[in-house]
C-alpha positions in Angstrom: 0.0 0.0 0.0 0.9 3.4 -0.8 0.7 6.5 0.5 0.0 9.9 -1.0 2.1 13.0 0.5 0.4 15.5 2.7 -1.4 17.9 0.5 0.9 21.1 0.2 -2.4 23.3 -0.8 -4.4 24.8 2.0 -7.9 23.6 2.2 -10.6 26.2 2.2 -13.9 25.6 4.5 -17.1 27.7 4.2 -19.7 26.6 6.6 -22.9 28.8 7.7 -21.4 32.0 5.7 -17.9 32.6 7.3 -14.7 32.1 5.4 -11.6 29.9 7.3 -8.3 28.9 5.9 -7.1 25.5 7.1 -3.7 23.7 6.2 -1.9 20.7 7.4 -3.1 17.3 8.6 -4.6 16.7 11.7 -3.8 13.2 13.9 -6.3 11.4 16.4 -5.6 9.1 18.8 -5.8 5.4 17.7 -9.2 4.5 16.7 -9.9 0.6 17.4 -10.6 -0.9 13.9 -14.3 -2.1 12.9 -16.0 0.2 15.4 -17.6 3.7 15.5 -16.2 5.5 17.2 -16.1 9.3 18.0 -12.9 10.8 17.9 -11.7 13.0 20.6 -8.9 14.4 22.0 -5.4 15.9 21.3 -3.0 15.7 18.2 -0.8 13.0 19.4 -0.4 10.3 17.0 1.7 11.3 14.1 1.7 7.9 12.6 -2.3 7.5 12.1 -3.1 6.2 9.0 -6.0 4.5 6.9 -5.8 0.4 7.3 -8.0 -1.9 5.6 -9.4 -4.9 7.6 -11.8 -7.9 7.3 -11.8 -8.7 4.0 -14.2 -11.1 2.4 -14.6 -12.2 -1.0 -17.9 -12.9 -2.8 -17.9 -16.3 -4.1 -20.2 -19.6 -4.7 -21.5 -17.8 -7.5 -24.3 -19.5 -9.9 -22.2 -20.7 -13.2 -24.3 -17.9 -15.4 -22.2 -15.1 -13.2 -18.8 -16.7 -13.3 -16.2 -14.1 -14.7 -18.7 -11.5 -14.2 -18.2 -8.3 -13.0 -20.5 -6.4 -10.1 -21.9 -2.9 -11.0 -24.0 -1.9 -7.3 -23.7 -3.2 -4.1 -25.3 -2.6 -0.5 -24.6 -4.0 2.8 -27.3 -4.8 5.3 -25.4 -3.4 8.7 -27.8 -5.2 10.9 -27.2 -8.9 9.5 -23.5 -8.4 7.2 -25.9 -9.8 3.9 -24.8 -7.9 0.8 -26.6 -7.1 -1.8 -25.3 -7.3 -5.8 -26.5 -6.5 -9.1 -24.2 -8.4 -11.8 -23.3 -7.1 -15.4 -25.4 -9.3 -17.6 -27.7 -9.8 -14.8 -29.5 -6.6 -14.4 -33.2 -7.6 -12.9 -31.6 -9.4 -10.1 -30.2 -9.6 -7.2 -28.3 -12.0 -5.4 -27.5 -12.1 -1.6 -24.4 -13.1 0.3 -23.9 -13.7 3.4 -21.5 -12.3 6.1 -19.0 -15.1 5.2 -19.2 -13.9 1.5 -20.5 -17.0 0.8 -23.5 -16.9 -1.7 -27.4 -17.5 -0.3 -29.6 -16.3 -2.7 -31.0 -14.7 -5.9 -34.3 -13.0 -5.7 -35.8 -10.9 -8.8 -38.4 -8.6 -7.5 -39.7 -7.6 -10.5 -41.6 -11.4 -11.0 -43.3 -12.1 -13.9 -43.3 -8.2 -14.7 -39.6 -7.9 -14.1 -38.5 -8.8 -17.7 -36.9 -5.3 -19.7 -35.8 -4.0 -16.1 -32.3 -3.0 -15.5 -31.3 -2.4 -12.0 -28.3 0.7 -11.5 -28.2 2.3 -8.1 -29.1 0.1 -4.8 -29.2 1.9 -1.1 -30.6 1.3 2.2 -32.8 3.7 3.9 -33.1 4.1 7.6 -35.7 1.4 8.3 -33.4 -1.1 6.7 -35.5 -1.3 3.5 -33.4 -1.6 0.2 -34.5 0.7 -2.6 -33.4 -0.4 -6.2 -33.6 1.9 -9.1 -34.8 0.3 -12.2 -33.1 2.3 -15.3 -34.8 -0.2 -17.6 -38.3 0.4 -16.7 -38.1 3.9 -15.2 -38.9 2.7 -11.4 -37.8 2.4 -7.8 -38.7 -0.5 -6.2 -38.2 -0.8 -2.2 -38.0 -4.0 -0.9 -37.6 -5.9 2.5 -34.6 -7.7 3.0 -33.2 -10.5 3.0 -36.9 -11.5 1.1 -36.7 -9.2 -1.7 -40.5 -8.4 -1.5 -41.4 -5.1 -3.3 -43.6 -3.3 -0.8 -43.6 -0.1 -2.6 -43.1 0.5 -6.8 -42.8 4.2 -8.2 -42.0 6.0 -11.6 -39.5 7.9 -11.8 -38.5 10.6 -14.1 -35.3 10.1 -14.1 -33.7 6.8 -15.7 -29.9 7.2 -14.6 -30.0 7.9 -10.9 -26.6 8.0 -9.5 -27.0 7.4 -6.0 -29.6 7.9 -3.1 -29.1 9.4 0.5 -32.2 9.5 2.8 -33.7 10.6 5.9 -36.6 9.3 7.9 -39.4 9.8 5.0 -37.6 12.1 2.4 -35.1 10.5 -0.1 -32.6 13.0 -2.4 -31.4 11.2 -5.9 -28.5 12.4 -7.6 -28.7 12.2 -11.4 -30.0 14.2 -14.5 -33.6 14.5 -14.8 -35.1 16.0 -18.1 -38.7 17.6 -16.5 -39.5 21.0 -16.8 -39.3 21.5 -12.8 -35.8 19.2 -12.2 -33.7 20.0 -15.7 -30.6 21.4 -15.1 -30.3 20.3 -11.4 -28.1 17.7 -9.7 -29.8 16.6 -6.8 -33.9 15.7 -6.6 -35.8 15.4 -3.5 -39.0 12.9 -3.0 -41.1 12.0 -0.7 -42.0 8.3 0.8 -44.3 7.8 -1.4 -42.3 8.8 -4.2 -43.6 11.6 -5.4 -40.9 14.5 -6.5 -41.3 17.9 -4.3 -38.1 20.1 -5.4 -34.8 20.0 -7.0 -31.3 21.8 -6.1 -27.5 21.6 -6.2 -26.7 24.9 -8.4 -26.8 28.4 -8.7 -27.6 28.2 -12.3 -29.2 25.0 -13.8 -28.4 24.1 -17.1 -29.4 21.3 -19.2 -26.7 20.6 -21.8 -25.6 17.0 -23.1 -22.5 17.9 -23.3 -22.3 18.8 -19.7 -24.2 15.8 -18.1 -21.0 15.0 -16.1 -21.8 17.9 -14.1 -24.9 17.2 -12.9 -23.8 13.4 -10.9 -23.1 13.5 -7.5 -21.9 10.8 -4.8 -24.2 11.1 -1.6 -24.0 10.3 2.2 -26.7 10.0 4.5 -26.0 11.5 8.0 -29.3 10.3 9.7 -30.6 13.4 10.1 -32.5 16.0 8.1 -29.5 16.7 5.5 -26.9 14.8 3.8 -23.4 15.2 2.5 -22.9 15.5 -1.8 -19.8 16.1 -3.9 -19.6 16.3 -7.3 -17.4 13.7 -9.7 -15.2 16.5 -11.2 -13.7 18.4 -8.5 -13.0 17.7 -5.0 -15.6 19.2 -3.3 -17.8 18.2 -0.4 -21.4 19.6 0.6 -23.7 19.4 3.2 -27.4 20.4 2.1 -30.6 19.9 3.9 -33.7 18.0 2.4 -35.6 21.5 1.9 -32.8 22.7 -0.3 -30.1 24.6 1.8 -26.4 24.2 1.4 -25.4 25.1 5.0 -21.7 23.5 4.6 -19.0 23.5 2.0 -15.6 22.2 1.7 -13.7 22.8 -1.3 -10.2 20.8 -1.3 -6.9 21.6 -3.8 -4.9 18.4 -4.6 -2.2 18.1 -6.5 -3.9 14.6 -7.9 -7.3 15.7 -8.6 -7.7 18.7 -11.9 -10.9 19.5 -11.7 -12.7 19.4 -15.2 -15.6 19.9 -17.3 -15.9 17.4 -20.3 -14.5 14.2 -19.5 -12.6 12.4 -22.3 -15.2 10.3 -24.0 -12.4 7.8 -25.6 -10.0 6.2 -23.7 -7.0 6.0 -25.8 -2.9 6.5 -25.1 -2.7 10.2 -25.8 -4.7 11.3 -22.3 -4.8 9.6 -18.3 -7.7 9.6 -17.3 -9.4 12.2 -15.4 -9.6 11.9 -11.7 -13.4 11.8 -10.5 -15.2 11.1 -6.9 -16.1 7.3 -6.8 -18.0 7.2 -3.4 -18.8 8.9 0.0 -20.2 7.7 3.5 -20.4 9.1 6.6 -19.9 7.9 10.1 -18.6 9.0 13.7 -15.5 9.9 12.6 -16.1 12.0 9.9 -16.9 11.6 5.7 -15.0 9.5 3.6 -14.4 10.1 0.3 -13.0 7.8 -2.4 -11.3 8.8 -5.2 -10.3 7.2 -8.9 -6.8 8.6 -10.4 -4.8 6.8 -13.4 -2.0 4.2 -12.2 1.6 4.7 -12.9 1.6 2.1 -15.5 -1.7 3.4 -17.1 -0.6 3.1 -20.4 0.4 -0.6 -20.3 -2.6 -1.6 -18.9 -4.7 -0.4 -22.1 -5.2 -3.2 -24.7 -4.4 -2.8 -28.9 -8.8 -4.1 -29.0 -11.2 -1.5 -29.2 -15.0 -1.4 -27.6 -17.7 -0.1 -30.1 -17.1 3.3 -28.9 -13.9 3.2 -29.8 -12.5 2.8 -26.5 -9.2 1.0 -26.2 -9.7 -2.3 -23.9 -8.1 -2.4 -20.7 -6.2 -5.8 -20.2 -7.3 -8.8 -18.0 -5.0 -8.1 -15.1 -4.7 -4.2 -16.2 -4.0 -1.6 -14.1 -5.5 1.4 -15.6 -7.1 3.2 -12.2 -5.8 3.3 -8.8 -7.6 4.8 -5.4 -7.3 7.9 -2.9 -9.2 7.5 0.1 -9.7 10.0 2.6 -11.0 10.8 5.9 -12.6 14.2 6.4 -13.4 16.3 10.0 -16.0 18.6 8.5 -16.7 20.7 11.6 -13.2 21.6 11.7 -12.5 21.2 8.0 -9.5 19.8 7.6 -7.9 16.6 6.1 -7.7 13.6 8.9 -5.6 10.8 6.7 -5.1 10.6 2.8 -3.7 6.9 1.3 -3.0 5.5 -2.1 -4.6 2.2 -3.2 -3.6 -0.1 -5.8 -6.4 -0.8 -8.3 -9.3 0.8 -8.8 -11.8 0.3 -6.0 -15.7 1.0 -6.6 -17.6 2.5 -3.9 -18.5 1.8 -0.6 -21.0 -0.5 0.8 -22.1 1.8 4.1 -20.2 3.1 6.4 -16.9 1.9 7.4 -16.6 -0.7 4.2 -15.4 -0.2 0.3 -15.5 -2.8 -2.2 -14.0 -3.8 -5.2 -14.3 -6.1 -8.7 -12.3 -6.5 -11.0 -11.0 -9.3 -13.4 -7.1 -10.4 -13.2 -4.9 -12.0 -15.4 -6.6 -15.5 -16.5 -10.2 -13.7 -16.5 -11.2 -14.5 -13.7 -13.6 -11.8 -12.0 -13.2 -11.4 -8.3 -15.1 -8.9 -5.9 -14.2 -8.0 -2.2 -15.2 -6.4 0.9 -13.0 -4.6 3.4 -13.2 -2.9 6.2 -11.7 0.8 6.9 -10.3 2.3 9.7 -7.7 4.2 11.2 -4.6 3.4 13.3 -0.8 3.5 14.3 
């Protein structure tokens, strides 16, 4: 594991209308791996950094998913189950145990369920998981580990990026081409799944050449507001559900250029752009993951080309690697930054990120693992 230098660049937070400058990293005291816990006390640890823990693998898979790769996944705090949504596979879901081991495949659609394509899963507050059907326009909310659909909305908009929720309100991230919502990055609904207002920018604009814009990674924080930042920048927000930015934290990095059109070919003349993979939130503060090219970007890119043109990354490849980093927004400033190999995906809740990928022989693989801090 690798670790990134600490940033050189002054970090800027504006929270409730005043203006700070904060530089430097700050240190906690050790933190016991896989708990919450919240962090107090005096800078006295100079050697806290970012571990990861507890891995489990995802495996017994049904022969149909072998040397397929996930695209969403959830974990179910209460019992460890996680939930997945396989490339190929995209009205169902399949649940695995704490153990990783594999237990079940439910398709809540039924009978009706043929067309759908499942994108974006999340779990609310009541431990209900809601699954946003980009094939048929819908978000289903089911109870777990059943998979029975107790509620079934329409939804406007088809590419949701992710979901962040309070007690009856849900916000989804994503471009949504009504009247009301165009131009805006982040939607609010109510239980019932009915839209009531949209947000996120001073000055909407609905542009397809600016789509990348409008997508946003989203953290719950089990209250009445919720944490956003935007893929092309590093930038971190905290907005309530009736439309109120009331934080802001807007981060330089030497790693992460922040741009407007991202290259739509990937090819040897350009690295790819950095862009914001996933939050989450927890006691200790918001964690943000981060994609950036790997060193050896351009070996990892394939002579094959994709119907768009795209040159293929190789099995084995090593085209993206991973920042992750641990944020105190109340004081705003930068707990612990580290460098992962590989390109990790997102996280699965608080406290977890995971990871698929396909090595070498083609063989697809996905993981688990726990995050924490220590010394």
């Amino acid at each position: 594991m690798m670790r990134l230098p600490e940033p050189r660049v002054s970090t800027w937070l504006r929270l409730l209308g005043s203006v700070g400058t904060i530089s430097g990293m700050v240190v906690l005291p050790e933190v016991l791996l896989g708990q919450v816990a919240t962090v107090r006390g005096h800078p006295e640890c100079p050697e806290c950094r970012i571990v990861l823990a507890d891995t489990v693998w995802l495996g017994g898979l049904p022969a149909h998913l072998q040397g397929r790769l996930v695209e969403s996944l959830v974990r179910d705090p209460e019992t460890g189950h996680t939930y997945a949504v396989f490339d190929g596979d995209h009205a169902a879901l399949h649940v695995f145990r704490a153990n990783g081991s594999h237990a079940a495949t439910v398709s809540p659609g039924g009978p009706e369920g043929s067309g759908g394509r499942f994108g974006a899963i999340a779990m609310d507050l009541q431990g209900r998981l809601h699954v946003m059907d980009a094939g048929r326009g819908e978000r289903l909310v089911l109870q777990v580990p059943s998979g029975t659909v107790v509620q079934r909305h329409r939804l406007e908009g088809r590419f949701i990026w992710d979901l962040a929720f309070d007690s009856s309100r849900f916000v989804a991230a994503g471009p949504i081409a009504t009247r009301d919502a165009a131009g805006f990055p982040l939607h609010v609904y109510n239980g019932q799944g009915e839209w009531k207002l949209s947000f996120g920018v001073e000055e909407p604009a609905f542009r397809r050449d600016l789509m990348s814009l409008l997508l946003r990674r989203l953290a719950s924080t089990g209250g009445p507001s919720f944490w956003a930042a935007p893929i092309n920048e590093w930038r971190l927000e905290r907005w309530t559900f009736d439309g109120h930015r009331v934080a802001e934290l807007v981060g330089e990095r030497e790693w992460f250029d922040p741009w407007v059109h991202r290259s739509r070919v990937r090819s040897l003349d350009r690295a790819p752009e950095t862009f914001t993979v996933g939050l989450a939130a927890d006691t200790l503060g918001v964690w943000m993951l981060f994609g950036i090219a790997a060193p050896e970007w351009k070996e990892a890119l394939d002579t094959l080309r994709d119907p768009m043109g795209n040159r293929m990354i190789r099995p084995g490849g090593r085209y993206h690697d991973t920042v992750l980093e641990l944020v105190d927004p109340v004081r705003g400033t930068l707990v612990a930054s580290t460098r992962l190999e590989g390109s990790w995906s997102g996280f699965v809740g608080p406290g977890r990120i995971w990871r698929t990928w396909i090595d070498a022989d083609g063989s697809a693989h996905t993981i688990v693992a726990a995050v924490g801090l220590s010394r």
